[in-house]
C-alpha positions as CSV (number, residue, x, y, z in Angstrom):
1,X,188.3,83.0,23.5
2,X,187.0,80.3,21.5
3,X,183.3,80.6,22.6
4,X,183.7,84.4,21.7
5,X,184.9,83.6,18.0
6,X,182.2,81.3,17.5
7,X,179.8,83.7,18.7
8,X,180.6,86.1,16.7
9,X,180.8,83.5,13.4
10,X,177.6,82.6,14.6
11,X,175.9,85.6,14.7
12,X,177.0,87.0,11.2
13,X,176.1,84.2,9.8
14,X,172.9,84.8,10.7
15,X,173.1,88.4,10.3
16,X,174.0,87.9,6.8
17,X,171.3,85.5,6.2
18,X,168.5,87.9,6.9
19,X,170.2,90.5,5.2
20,X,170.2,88.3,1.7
21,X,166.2,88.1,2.4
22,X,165.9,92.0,2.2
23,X,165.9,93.8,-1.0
24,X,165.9,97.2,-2.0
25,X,162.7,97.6,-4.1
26,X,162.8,100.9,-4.7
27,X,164.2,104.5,-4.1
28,X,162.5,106.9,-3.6
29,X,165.2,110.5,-2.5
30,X,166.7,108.9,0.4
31,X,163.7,106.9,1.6
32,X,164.4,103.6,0.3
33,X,161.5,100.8,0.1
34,X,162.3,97.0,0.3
35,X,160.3,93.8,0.4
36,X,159.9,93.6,3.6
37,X,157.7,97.0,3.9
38,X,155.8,96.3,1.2
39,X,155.1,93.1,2.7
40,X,154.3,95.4,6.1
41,X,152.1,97.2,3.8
42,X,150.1,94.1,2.7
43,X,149.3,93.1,6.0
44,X,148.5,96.6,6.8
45,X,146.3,97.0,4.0
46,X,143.9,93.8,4.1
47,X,143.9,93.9,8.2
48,X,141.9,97.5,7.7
49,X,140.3,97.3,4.4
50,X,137.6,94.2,4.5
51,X,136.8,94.9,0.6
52,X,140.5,93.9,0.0
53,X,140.2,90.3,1.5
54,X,137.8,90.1,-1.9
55,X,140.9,90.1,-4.7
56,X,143.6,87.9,-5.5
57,X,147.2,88.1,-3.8
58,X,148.5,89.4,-7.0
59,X,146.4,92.6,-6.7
60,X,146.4,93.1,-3.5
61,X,150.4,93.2,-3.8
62,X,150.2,95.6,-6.8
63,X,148.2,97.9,-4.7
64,X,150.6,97.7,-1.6
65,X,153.2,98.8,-3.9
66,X,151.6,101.3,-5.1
67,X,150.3,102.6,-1.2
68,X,153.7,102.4,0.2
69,X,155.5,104.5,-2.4
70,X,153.1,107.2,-1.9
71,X,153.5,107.0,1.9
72,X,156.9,107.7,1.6
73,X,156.2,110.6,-1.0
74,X,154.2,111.8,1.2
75,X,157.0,111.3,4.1
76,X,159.2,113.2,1.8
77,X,156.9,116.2,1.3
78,X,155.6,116.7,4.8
79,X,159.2,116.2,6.6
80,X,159.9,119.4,3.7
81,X,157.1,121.6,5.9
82,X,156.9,120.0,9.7
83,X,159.7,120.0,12.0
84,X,157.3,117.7,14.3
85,X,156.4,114.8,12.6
86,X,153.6,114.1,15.8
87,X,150.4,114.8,15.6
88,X,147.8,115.7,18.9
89,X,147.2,112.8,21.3
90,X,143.8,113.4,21.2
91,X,143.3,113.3,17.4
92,X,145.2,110.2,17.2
93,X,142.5,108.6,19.7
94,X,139.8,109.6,17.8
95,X,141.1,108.3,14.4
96,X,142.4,105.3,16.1
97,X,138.9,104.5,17.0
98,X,137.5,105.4,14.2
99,X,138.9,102.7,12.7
100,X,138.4,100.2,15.2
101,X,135.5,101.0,14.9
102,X,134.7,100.4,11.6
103,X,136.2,96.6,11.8
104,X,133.3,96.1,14.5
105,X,136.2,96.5,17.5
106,X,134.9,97.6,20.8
107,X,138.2,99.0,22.3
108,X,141.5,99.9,21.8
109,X,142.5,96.6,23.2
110,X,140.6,94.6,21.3
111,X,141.6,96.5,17.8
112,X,145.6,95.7,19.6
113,X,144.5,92.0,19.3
114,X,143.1,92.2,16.1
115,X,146.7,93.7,14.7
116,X,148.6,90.9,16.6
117,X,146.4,88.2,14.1
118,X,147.9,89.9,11.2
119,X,151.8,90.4,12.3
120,X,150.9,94.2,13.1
121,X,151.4,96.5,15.9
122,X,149.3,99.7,17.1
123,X,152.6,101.7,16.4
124,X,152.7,101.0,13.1
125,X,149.4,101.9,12.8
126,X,149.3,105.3,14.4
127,X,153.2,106.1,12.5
128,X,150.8,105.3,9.1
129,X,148.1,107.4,11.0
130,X,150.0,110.1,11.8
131,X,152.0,110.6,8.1
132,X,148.0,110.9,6.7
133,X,147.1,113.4,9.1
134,X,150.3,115.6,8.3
135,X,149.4,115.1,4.9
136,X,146.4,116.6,5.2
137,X,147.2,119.0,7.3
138,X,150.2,120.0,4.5
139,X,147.5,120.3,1.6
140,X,144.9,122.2,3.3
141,X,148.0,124.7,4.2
142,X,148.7,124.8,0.6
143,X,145.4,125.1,-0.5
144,X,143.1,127.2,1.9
145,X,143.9,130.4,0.1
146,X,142.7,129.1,-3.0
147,X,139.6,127.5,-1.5
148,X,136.8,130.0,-1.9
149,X,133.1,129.2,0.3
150,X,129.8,130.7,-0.8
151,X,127.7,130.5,2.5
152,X,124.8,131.3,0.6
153,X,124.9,128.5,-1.6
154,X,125.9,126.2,0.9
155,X,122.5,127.5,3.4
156,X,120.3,127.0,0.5
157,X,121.6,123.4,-0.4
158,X,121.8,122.1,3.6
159,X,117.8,123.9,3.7
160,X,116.9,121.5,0.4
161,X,117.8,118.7,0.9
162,X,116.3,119.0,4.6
163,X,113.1,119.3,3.1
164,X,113.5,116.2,0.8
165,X,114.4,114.3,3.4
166,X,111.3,115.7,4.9
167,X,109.3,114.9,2.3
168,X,110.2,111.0,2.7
């Protein structure tokens, strides 16, 4: 009985601990953002941006703020139009490559080592992946009927700058 008290003491110490070390940053409808995912969005951010590792700490937290509130905006708006947050397999692969890709990665393994250095996992990746795509998906939805395409213009540039390039 005794062990079982102190277990439980124990463990809400503990619990309560790590609770005092979260905050509530901000709220955004009922998607609320706290330190720790903008900390999560840090990491995130300088592991695949290079150009990043460039600024100061102070920047690079402003604009992890900044990234993380439009994620969830975007959460907020797509979960409004798709029932199934999920996205192809197949498309995920080829955007997950992609960007292994353009950190000079050779596989998916390697690019799941590469995370590991910063704290990050390949699900978090392809949940960030995946809220981008839908985003995407959501605006071109929204917008295609208001998207008009003269073919004719387009032939005439895609034949012009052949022929400059020709030229050279």
């Amino acid at each position: 009985m005794k062990k079982a008290l102190f277990l439980i003491f124990f463990y809400l110490s503990f619990s309560s601990t790590s609770a005092l070390e979260t905050k509530i940053i901000y709220v955004i409808e009922n998607e609320i953002i706290t330190n720790i995912d903008i900390k999560n969005e840090f990491k995130y951010l300088v592991a695949l941006n290079n150009k990043l590792k460039e600024l100061d700490k102070e920047r690079i937290f402003i604009i992890s703020k900044e990234s993380i509130i439009k994620e969830k905006i975007k959460k907020i708006e797509i979960s409004k139009t798709f029932t199934d947050l999920n996205i192809n397999e197949n498309y995920m692969d080829a955007l997950l490559k992609k960007i292994y890709i353009s950190l000079n990665l050779e596989s998916l393994e390697e690019f799941n080592l590469y995370l590991k250095t910063y704290d990050l996992s390949i699900e978090q990746v392809k949940k960030k992946i995946t809220i981008d795509a839908l985003w995407n998906e959501l605006i071109i939805k929204k917008y295609k009927s208001k998207i008009e395409i003269d073919e004719k213009k387009l032939k005439y540039k895609i034949v012009k700058t052949k022929k400059k390039k020709n030229k050279y």
